[in-house]
PDB file of N, CA, C and O in Angstrom:
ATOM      1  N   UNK A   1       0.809  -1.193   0.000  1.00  0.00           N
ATOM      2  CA  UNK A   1       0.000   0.000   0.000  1.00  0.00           C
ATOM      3  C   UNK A   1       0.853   1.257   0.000  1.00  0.00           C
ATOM      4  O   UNK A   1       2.064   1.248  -0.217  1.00  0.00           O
ATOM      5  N   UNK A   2       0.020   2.506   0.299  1.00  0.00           N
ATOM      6  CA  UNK A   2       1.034   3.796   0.092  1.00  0.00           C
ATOM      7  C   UNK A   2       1.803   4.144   1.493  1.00  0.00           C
ATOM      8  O   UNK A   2       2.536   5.114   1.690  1.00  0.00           O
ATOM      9  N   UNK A   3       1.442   3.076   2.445  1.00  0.00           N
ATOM     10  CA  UNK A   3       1.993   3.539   3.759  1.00  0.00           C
ATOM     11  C   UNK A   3       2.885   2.389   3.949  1.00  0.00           C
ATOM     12  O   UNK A   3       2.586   1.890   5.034  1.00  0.00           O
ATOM     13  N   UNK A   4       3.768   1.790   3.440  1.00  0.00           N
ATOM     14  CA  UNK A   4       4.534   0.624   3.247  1.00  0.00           C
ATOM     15  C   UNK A   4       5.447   0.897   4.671  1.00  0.00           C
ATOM     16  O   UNK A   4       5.438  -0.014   5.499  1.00  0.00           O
ATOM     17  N   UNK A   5       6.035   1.819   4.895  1.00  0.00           N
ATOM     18  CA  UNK A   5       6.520   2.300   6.428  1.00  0.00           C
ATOM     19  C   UNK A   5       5.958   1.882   7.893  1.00  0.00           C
ATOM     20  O   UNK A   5       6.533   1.646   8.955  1.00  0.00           O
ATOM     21  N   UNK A   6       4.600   1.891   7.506  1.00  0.00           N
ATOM     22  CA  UNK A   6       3.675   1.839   8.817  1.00  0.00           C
ATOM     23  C   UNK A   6       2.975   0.953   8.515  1.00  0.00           C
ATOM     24  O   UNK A   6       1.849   1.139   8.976  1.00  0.00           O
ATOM     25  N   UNK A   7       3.090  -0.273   7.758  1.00  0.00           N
ATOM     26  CA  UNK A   7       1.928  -1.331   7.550  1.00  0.00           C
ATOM     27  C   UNK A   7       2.426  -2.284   8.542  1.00  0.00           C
ATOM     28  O   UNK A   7       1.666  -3.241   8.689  1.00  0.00           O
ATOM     29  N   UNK A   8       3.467  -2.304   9.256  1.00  0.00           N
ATOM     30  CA  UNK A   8       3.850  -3.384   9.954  1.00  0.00           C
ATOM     31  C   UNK A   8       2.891  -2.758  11.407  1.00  0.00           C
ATOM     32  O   UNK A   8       2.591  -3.836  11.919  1.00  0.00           O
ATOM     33  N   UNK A   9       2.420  -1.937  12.098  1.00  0.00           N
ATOM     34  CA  UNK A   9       1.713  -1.254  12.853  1.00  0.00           C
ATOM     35  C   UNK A   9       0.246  -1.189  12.295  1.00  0.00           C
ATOM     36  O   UNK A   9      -0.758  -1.463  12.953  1.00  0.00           O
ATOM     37  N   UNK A  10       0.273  -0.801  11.032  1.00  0.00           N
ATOM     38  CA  UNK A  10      -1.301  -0.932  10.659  1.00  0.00           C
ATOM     39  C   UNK A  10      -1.970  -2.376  10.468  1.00  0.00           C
ATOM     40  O   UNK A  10      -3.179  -2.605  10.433  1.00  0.00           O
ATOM     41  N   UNK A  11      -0.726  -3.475  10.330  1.00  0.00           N
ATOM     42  CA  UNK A  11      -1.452  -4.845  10.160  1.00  0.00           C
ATOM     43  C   UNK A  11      -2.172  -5.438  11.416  1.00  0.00           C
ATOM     44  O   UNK A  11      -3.044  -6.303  11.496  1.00  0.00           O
ATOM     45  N   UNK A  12      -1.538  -4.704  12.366  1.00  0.00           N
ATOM     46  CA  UNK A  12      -1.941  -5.252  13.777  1.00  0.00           C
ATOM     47  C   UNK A  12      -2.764  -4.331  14.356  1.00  0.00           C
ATOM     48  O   UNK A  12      -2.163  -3.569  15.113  1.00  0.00           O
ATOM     49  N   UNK A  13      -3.970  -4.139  14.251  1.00  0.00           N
ATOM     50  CA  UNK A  13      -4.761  -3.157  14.685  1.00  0.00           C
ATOM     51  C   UNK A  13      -5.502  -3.184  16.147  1.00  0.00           C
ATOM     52  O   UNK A  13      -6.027  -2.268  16.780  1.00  0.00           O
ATOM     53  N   UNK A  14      -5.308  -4.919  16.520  1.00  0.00           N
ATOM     54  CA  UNK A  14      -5.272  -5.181  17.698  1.00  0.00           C
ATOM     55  C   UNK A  14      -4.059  -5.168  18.964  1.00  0.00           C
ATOM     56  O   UNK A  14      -3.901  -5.831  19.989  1.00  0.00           O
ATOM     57  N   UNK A  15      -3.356  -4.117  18.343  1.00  0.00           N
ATOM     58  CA  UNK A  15      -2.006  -4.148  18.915  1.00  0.00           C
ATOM     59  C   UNK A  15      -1.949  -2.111  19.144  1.00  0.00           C
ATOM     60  O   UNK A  15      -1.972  -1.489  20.206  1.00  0.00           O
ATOM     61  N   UNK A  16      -1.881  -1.626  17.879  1.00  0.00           N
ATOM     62  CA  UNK A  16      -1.745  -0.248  17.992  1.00  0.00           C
ATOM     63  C   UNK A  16      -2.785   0.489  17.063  1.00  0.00           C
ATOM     64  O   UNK A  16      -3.570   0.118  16.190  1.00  0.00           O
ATOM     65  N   UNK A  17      -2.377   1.936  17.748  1.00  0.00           N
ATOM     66  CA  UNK A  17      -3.717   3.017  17.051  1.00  0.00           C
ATOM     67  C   UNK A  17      -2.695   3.806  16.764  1.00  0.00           C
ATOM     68  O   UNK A  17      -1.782   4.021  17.561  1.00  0.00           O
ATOM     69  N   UNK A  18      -2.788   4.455  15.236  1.00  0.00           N
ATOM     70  CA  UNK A  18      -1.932   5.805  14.980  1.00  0.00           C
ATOM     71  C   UNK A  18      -3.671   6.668  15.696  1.00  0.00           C
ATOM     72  O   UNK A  18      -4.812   6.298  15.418  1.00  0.00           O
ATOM     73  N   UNK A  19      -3.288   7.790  16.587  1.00  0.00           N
ATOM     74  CA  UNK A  19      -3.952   8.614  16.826  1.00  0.00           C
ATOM     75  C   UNK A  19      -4.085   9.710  15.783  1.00  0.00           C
ATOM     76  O   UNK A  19      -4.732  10.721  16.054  1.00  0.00           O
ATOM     77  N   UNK A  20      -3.492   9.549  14.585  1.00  0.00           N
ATOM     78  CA  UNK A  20      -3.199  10.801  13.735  1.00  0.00           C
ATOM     79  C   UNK A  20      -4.406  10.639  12.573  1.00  0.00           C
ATOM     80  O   UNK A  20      -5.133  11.431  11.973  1.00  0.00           O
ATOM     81  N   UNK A  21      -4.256   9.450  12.581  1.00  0.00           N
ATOM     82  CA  UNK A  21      -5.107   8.930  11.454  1.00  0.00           C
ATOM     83  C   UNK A  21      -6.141   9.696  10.492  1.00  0.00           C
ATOM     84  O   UNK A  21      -6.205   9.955   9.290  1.00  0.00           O
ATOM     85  N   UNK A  22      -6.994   9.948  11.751  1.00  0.00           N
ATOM     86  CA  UNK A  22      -8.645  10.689  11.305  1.00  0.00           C
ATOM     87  C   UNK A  22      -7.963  12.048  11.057  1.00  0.00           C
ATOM     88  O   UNK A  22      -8.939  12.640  10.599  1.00  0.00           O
ATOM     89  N   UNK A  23      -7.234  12.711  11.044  1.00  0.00           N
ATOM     90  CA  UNK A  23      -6.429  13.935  10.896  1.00  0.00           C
ATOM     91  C   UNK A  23      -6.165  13.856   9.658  1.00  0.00           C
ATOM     92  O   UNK A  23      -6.795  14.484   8.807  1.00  0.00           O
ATOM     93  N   UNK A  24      -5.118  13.008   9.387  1.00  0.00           N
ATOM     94  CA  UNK A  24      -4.499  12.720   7.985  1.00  0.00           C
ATOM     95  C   UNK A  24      -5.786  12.809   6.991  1.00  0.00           C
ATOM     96  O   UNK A  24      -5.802  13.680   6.121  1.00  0.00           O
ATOM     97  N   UNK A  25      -6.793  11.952   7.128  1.00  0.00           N
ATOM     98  CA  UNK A  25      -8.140  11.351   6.351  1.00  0.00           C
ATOM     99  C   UNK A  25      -8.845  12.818   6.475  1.00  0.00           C
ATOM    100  O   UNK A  25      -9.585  13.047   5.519  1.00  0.00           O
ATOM    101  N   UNK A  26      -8.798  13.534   7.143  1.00  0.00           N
ATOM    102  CA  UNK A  26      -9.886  15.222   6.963  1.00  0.00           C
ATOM    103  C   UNK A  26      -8.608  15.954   6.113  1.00  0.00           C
ATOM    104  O   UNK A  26      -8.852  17.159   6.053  1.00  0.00           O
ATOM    105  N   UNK A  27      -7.547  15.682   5.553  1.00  0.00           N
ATOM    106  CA  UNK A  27      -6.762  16.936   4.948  1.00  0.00           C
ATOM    107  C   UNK A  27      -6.137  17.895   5.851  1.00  0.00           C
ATOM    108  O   UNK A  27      -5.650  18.900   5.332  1.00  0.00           O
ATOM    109  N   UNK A  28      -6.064  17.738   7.248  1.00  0.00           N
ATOM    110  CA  UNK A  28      -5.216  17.930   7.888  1.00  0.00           C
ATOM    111  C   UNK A  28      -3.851  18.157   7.412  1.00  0.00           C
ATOM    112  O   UNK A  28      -3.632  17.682   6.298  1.00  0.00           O
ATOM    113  N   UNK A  29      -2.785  18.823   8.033  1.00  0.00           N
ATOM    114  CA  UNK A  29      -1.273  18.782   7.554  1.00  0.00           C
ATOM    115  C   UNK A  29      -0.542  18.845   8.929  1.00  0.00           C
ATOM    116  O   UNK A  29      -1.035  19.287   9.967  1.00  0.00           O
ATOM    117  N   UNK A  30       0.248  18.523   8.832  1.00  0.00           N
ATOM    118  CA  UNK A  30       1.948  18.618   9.568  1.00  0.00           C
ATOM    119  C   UNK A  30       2.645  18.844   8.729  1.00  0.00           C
ATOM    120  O   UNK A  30       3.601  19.428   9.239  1.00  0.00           O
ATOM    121  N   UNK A  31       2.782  18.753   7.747  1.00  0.00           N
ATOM    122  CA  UNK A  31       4.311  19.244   6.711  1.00  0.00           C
ATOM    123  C   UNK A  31       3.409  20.128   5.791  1.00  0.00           C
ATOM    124  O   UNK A  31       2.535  19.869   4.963  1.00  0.00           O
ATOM    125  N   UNK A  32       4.048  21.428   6.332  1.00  0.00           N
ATOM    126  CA  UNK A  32       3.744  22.952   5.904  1.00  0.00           C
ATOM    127  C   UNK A  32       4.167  22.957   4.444  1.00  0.00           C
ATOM    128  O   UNK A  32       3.098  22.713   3.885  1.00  0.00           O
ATOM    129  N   UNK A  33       5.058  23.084   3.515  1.00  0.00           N
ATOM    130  CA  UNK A  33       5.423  22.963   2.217  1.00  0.00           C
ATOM    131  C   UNK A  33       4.383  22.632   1.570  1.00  0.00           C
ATOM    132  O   UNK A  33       3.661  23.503   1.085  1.00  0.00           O
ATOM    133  N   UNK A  34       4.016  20.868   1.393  1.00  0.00           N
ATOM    134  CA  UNK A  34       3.264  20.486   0.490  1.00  0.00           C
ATOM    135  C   UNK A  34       2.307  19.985   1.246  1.00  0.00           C
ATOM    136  O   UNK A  34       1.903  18.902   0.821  1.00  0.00           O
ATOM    137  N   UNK A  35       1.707  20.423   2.363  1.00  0.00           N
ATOM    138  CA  UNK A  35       0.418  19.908   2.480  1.00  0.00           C
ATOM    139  C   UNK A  35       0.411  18.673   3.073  1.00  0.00           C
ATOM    140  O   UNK A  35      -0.638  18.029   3.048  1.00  0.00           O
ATOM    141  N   UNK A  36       1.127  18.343   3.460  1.00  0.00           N
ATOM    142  CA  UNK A  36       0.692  16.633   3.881  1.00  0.00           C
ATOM    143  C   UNK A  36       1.102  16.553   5.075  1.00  0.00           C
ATOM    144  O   UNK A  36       1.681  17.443   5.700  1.00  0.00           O
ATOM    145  N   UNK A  37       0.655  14.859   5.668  1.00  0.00           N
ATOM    146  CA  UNK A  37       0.774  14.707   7.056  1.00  0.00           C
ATOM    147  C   UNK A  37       2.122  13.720   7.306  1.00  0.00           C
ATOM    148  O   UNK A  37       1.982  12.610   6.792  1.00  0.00           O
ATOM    149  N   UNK A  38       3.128  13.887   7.856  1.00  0.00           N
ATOM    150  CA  UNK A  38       3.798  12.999   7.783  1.00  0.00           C
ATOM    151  C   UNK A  38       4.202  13.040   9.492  1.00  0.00           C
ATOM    152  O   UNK A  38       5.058  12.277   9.940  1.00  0.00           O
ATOM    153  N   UNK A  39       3.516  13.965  10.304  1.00  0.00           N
ATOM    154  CA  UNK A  39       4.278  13.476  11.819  1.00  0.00           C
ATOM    155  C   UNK A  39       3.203  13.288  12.454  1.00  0.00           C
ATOM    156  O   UNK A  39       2.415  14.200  12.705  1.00  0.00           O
ATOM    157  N   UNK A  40       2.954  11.492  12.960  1.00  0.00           N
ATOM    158  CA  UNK A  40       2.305  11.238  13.563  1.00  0.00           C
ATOM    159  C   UNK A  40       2.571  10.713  14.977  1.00  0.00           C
ATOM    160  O   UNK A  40       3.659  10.647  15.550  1.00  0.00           O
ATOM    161  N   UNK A  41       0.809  10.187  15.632  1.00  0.00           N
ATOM    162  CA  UNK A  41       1.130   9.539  16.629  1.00  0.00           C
ATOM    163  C   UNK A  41       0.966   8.324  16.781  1.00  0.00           C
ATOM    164  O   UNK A  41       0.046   7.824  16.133  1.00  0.00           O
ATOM    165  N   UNK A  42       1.610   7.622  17.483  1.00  0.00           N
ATOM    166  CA  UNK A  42       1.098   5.876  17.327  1.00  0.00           C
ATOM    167  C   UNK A  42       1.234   5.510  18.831  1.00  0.00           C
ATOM    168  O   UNK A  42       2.337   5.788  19.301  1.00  0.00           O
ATOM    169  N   UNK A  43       0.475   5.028  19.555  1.00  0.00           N
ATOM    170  CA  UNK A  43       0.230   4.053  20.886  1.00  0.00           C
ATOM    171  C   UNK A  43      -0.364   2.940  20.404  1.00  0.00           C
ATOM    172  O   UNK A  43      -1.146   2.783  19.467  1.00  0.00           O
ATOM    173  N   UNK A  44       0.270   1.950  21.422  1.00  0.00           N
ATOM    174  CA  UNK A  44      -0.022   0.946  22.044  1.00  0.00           C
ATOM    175  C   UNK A  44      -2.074   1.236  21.874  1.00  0.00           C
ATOM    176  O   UNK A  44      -2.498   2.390  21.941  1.00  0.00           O
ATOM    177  N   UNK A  45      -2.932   0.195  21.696  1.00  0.00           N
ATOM    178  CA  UNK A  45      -3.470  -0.392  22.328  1.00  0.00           C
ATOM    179  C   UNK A  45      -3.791  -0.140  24.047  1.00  0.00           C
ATOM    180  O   UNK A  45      -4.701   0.466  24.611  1.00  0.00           O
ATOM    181  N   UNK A  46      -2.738  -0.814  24.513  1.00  0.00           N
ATOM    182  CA  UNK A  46      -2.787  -1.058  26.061  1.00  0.00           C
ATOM    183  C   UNK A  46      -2.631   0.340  26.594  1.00  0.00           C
ATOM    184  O   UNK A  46      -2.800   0.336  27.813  1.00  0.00           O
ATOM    185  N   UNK A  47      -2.382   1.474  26.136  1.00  0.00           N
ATOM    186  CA  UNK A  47      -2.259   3.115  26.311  1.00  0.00           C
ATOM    187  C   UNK A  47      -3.636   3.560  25.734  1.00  0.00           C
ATOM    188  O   UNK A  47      -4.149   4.499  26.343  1.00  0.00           O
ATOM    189  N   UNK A  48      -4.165   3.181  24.927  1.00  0.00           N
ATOM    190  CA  UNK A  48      -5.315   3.500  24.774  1.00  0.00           C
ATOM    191  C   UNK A  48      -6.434   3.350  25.959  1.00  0.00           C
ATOM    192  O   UNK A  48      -7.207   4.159  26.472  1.00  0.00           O
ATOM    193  N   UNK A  49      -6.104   1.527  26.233  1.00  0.00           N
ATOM    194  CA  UNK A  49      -7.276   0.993  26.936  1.00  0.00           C
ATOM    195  C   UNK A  49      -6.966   1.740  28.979  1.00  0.00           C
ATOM    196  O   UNK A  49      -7.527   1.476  30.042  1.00  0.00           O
ATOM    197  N   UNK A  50      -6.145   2.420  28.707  1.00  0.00           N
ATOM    198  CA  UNK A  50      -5.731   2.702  30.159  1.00  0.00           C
ATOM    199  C   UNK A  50      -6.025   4.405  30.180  1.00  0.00           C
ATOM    200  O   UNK A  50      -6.315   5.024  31.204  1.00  0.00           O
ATOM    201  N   UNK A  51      -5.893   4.969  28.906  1.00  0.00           N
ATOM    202  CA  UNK A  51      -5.841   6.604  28.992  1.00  0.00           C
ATOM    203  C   UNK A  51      -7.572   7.014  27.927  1.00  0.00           C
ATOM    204  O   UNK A  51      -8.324   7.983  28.030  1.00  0.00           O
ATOM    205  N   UNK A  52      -7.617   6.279  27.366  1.00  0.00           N
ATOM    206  CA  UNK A  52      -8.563   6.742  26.633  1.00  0.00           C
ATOM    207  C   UNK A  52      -8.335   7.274  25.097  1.00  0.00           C
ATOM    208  O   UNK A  52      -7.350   7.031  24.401  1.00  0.00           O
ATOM    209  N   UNK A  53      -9.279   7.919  24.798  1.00  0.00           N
ATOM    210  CA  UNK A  53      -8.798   8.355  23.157  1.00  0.00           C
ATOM    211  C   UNK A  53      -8.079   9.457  23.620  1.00  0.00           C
ATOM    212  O   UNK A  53      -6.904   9.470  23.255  1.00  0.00           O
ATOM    213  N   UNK A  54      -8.413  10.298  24.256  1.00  0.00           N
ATOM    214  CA  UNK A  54      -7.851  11.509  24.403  1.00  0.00           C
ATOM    215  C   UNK A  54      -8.497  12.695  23.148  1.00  0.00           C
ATOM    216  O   UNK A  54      -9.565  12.601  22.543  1.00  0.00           O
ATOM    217  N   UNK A  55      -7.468  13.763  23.032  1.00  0.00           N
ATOM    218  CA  UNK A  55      -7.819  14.748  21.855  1.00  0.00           C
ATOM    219  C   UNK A  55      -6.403  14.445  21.553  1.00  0.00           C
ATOM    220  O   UNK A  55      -5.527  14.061  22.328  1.00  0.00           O
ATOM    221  N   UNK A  56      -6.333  14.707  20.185  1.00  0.00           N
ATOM    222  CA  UNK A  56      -4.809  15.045  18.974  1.00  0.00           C
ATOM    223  C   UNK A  56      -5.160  16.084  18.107  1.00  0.00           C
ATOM    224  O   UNK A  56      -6.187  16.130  17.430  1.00  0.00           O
ATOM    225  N   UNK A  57      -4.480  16.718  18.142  1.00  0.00           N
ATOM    226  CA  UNK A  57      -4.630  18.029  17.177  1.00  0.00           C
ATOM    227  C   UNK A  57      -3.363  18.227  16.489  1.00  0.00           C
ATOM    228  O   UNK A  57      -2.334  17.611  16.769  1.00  0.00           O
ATOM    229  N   UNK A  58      -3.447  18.894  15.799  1.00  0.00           N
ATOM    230  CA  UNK A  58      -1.769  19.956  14.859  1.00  0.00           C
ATOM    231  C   UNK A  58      -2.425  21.093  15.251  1.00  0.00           C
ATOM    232  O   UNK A  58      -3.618  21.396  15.260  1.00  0.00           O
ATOM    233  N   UNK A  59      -1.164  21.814  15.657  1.00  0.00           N
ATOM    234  CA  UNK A  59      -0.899  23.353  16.095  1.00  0.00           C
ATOM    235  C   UNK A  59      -0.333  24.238  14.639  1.00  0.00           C
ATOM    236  O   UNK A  59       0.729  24.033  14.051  1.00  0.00           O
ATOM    237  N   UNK A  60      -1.317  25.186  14.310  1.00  0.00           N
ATOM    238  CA  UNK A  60      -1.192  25.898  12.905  1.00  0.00           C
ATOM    239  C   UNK A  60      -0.010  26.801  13.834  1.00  0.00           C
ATOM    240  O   UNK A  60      -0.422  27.912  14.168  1.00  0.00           O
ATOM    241  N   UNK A  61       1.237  26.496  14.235  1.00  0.00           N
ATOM    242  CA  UNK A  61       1.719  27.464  14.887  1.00  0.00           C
ATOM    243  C   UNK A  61       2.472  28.820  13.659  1.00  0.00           C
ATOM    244  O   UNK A  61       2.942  29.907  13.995  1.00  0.00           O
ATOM    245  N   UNK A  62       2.379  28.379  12.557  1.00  0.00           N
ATOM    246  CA  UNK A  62       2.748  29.310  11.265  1.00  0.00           C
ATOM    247  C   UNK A  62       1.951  30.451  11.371  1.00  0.00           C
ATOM    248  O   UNK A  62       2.534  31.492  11.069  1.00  0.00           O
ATOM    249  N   UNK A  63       0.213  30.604  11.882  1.00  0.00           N
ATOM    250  CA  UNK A  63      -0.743  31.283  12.181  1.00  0.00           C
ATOM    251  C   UNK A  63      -0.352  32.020  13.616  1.00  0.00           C
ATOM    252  O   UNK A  63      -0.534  33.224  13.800  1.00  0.00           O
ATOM    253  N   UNK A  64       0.137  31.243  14.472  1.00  0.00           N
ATOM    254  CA  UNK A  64       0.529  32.048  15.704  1.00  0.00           C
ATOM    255  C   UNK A  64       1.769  32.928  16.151  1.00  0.00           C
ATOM    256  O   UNK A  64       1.914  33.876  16.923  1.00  0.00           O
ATOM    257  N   UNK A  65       2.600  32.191  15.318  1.00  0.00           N
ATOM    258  CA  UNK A  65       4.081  32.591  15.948  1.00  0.00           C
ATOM    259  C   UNK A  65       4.903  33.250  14.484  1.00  0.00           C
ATOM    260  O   UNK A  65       5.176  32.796  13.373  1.00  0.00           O
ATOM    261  N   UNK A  66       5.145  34.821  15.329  1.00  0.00           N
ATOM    262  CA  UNK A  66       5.856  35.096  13.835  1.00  0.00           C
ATOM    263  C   UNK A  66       6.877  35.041  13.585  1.00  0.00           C
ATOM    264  O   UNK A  66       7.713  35.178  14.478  1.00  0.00           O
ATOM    265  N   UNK A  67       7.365  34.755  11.894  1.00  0.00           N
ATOM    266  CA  UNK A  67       8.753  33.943  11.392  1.00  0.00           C
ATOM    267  C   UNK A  67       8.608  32.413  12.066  1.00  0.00           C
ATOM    268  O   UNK A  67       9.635  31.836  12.424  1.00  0.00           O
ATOM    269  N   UNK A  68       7.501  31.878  12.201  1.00  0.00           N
ATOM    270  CA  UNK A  68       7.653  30.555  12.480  1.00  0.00           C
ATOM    271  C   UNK A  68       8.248  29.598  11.175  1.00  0.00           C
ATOM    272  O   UNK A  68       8.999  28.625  11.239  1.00  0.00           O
ATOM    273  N   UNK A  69       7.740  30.126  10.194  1.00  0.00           N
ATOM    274  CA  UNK A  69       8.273  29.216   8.992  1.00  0.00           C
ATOM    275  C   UNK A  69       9.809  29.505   8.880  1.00  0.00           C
ATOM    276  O   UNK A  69      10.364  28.720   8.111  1.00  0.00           O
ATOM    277  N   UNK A  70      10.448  30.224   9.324  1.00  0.00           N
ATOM    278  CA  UNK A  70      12.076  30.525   9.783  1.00  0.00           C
ATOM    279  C   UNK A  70      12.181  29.295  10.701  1.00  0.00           C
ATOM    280  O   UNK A  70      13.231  28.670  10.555  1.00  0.00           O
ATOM    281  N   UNK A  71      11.479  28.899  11.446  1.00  0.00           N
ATOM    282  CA  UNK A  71      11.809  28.142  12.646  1.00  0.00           C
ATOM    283  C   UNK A  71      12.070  26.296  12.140  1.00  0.00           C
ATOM    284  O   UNK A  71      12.929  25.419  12.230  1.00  0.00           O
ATOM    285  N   UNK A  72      10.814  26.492  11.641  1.00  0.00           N
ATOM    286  CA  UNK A  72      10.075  24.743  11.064  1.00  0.00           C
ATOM    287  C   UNK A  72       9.397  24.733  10.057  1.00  0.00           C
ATOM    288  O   UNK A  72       8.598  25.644   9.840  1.00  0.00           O
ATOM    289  N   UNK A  73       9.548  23.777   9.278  1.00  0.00           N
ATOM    290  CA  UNK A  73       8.446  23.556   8.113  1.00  0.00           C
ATOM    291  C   UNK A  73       7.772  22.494   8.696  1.00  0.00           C
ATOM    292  O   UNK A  73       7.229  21.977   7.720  1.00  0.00           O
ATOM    293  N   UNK A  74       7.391  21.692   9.892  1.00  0.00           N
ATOM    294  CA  UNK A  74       6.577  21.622  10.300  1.00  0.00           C
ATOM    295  C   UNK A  74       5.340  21.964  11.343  1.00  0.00           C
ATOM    296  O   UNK A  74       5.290  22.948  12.080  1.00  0.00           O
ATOM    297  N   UNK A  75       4.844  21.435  11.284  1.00  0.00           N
ATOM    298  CA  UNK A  75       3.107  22.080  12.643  1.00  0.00           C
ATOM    299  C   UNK A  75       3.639  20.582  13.620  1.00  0.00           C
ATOM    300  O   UNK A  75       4.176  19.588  13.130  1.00  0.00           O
ATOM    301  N   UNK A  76       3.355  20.763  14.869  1.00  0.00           N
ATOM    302  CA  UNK A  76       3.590  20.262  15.956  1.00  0.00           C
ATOM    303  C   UNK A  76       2.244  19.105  15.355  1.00  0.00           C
ATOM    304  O   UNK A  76       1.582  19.259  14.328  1.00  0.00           O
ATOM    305  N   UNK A  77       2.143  18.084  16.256  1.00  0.00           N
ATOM    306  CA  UNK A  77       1.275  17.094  16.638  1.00  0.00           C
ATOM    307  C   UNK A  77       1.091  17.311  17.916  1.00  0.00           C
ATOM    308  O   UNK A  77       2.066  17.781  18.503  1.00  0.00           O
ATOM    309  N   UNK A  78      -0.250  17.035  18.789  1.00  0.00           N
ATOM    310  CA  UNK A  78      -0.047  17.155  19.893  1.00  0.00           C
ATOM    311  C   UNK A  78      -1.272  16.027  20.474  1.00  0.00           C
ATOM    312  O   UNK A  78      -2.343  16.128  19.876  1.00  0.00           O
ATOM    313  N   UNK A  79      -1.222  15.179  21.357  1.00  0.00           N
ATOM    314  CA  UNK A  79      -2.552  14.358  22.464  1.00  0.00           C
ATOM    315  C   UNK A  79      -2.204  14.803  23.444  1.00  0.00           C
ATOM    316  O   UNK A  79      -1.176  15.247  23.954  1.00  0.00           O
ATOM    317  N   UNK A  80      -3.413  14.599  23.720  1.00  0.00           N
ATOM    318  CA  UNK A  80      -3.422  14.792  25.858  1.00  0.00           C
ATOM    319  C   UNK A  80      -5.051  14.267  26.311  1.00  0.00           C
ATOM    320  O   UNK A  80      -6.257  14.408  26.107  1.00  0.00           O
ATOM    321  N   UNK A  81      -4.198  13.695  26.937  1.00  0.00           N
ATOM    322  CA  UNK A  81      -4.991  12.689  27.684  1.00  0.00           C
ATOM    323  C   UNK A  81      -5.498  13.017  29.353  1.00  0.00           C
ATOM    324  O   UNK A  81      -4.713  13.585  30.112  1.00  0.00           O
ATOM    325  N   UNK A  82      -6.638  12.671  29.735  1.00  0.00           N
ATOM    326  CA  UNK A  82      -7.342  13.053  31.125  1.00  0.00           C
ATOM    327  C   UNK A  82      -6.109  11.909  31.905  1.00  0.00           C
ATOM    328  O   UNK A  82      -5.678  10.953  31.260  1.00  0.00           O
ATOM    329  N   UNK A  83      -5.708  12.154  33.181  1.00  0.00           N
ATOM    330  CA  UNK A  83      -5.326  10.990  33.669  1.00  0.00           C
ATOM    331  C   UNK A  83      -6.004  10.444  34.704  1.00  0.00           C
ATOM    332  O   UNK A  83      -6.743  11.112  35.427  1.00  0.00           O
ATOM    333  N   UNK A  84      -5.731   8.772  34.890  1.00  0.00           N
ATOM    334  CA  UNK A  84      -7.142   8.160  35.584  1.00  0.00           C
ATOM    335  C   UNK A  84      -6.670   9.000  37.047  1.00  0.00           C
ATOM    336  O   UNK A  84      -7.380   8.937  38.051  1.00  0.00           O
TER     337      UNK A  84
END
């Protein structure tokens, strides 16, 4: 497939969750240049079943911080999770 990198993680879906996923799939970005998502998150399963989904977002920090594109050509990833 086109994710040949991450199919060894995506084959096992009873094992791990990229949290980025549904991000990537709405047109979301992390890599400022061309648009695409290439920094994700991936847990465990067993981090899931203990923390929850949580929220994941990308930080448009190009929108916040000025000369950020001096800084990074990418947008942060970020989860956070309630803790039990």
């Amino acid at each position: 497939g086109d994710h040949l990198i991450f199919d060894v993680f995506l084959d096992q879906p009873d094992q791990y969750t990229f949290l980025t996923l549904d991000l990537a799939f709405a047109d979301a970005y992390s890599y400022i240049p061309f648009f695409s998502f290439l920094d994700h998150i991936l847990i465990t399963n067993d981090a899931l079943d203990e923390y929850g989904q949580g929220t994941t977002e990308v930080l448009a920090l190009e929108g916040m911080v000025d000369n950020y594109r001096d800084v990074s050509d990418h947008r942060p990833v970020r989860a956070a999770f309630e803790l039990p």
